[in-house]
C-alpha positions in Angstrom: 7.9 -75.7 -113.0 5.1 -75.4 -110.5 7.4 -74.1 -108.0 8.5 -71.3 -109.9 4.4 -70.4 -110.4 4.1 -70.5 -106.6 7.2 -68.2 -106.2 5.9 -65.6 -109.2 2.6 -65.5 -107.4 3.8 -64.9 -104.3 6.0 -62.2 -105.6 3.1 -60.9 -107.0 1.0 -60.5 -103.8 4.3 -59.4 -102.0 5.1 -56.7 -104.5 1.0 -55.4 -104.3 0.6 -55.7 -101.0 3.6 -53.4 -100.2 2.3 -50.8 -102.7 -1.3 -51.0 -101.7 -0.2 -50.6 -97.9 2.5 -47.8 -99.4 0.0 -46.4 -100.9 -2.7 -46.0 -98.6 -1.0 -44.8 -96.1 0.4 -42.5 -97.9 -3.0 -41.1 -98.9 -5.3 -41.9 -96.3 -3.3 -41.8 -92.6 -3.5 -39.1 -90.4 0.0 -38.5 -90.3 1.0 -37.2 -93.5 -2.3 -35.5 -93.7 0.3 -31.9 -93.4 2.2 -32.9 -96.1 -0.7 -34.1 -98.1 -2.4 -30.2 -97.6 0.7 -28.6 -98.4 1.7 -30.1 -101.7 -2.6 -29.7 -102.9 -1.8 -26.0 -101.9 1.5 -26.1 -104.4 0.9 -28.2 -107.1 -3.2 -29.4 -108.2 -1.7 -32.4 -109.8 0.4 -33.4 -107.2 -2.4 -32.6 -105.0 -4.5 -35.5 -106.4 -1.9 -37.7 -106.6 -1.1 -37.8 -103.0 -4.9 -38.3 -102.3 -5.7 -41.1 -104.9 -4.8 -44.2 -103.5 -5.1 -45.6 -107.1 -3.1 -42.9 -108.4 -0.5 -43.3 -105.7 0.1 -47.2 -106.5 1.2 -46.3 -110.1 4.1 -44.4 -108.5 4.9 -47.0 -106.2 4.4 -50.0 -108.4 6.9 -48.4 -110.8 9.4 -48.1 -108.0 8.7 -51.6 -106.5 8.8 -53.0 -110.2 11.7 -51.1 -111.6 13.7 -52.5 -108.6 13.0 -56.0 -108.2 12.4 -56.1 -111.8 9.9 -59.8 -111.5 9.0 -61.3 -114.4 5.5 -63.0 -113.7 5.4 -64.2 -117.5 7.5 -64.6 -120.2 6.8 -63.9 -123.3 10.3 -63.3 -124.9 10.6 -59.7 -124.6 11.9 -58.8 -121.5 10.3 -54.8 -121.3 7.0 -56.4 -122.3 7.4 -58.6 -119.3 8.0 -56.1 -116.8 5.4 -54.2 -118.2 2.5 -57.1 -117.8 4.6 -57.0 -114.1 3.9 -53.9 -113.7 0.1 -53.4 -114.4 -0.1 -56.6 -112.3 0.9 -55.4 -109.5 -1.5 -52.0 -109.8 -4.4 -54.6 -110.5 -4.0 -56.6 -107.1 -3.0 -53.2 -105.1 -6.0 -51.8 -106.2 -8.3 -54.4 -105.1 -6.4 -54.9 -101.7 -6.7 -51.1 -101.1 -10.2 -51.1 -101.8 -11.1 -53.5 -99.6 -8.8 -52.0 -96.5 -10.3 -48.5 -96.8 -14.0 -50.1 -97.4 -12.7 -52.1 -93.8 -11.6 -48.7 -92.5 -14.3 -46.9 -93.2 -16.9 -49.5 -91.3 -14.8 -49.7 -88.4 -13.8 -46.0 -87.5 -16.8 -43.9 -89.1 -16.0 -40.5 -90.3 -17.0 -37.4 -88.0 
């Protein structure tokens, strides 16, 4: 029993770390700054999407989540488990982006 809450929590961090570091990058790094200006200049929505690191994680969580498919509790009903999963995963990415871009931020100051 207390193995398989180790191996669900790691699966957690695993899972949100990939979509934080997915996510950020994504939004923040230099190099798909292009791509980042040309979809704002086609689509507003899109636009913010692919400048929100927040917003960004729901897209990724939902494709890191609808893959593995973890189950981090059960309560019987298996799309209510992926769905707790799910918003999981967005809750730890968020914090864990939060704190890289505050780190970012204090070492390389904007110009």
């Amino acid at each position: 029993m207390q193995m398989l809450v180790v191996r669900q929590l790691f699966e957690l961090l695993v899972l949100a770390l990939a979509t934080s570091t997915i996510s950020v990058t994504i939004t923040k790094a230099g190099i798909f700054k292009p791509l980042r200006e040309r979809i704002a200049r086609l689509n507003d929505w899109a636009g913010e999407l692919f400048s929100c690191p927040y917003c960004m994680a729901h897209w990724v969580a939902a494709g890191m989540v609808g893959v593995s498919q973890p189950v981090l509790i059960s309560t019987g009903v298996y799309v209510l488990d992926v769905i707790i999963s799910y918003f999981a995963v967005i809750a730890v990415a968020a914090v864990w982006s939060g704190l890289v871009i505050r780190a970012f931020i204090i070492v390389v100051p904007r110009r």
